[in-house]
C-alpha positions in Angstrom: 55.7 -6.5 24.1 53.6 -7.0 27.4 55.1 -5.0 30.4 54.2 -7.5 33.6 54.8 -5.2 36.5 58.6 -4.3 35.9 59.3 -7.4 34.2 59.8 -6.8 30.4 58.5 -9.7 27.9 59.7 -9.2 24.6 58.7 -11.7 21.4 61.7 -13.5 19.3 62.1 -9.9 17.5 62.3 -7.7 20.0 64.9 -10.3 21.7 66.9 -10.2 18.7 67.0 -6.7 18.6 68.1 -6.5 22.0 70.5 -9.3 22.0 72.0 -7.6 18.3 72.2 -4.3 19.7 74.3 -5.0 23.0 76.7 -6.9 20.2 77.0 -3.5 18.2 77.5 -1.6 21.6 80.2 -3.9 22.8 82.1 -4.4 19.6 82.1 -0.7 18.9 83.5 -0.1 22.6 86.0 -2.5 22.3 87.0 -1.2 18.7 86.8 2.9 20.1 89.0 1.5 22.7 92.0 0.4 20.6 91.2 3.2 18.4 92.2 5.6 20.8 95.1 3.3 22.1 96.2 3.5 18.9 95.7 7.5 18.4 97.7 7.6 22.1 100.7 5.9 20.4 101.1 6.9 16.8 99.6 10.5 17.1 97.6 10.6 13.9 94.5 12.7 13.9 93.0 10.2 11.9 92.7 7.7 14.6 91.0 10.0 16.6 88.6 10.4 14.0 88.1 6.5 13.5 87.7 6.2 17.6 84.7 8.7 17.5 83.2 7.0 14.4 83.1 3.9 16.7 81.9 5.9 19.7 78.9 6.9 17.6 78.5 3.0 16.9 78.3 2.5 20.3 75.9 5.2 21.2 73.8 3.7 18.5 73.9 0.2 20.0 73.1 1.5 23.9 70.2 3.8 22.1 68.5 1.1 20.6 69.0 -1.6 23.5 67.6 0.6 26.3 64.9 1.1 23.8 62.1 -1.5 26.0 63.4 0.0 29.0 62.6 2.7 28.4 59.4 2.8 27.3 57.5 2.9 30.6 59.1 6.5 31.5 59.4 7.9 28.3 56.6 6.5 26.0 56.1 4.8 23.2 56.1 7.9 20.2 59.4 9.4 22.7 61.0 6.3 22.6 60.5 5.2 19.1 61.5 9.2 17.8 64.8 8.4 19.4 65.4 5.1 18.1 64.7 6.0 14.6 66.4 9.2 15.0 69.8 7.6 16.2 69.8 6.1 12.7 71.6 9.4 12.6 74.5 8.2 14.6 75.0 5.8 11.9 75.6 8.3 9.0 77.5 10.4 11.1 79.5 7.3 11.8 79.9 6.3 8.0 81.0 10.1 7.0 83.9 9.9 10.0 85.3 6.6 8.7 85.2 8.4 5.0 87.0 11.1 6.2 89.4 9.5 8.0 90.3 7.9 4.9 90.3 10.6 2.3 91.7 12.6 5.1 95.4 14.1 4.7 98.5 12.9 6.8 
């Protein structure tokens, strides 16, 4: 990654990374969305618990896309500590969806 002033080049991977990131972020919006439309409607604590799974998703996917932005005020060991570290969002995520289903009625 070159940082040109305050324009950003990134390389095929760091693109990708980006590009697949802002995918995860938007999907798991969307899904957190209905999620909660759903919880609004039926009630079940469950789908509360399925929306916040989602939400973590999404917190995942802004983490790592604002990743190259924000390396010039945060720094590269900063900025990489919280991008590996959000891989925490992602278990959290898993074990939310697993106990919305082995979860009681």
């Amino acid at each position: 990654m070159q940082l040109d002033g305050f324009v950003v080049v990134l390389s095929l991977a760091q693109t990708i990374e980006q590009v697949t990131s802002l995918g995860i972020l938007v999907v798991a919006l969307t899904l957190a969305t209905l999620s909660v439309m759903a919880w609004r409607r039926e009630r079940d604590r469950r789908m509360l618990v399925v929306a916040s799974a989602y939400g973590l998703f999404a917190l995942y996917g802004l983490i790592v896309f604002l990743e190259y932005f924000l390396l010039p005020y945060l720094g590269v060991q900063t900025v990489e500590l919280l991008e590996h570290g959000a891989a925490i969002l992602i278990l959290a995520g898993l074990l939310a969806f697993f106990s919305a289903l082995t979860g009681d009625r």
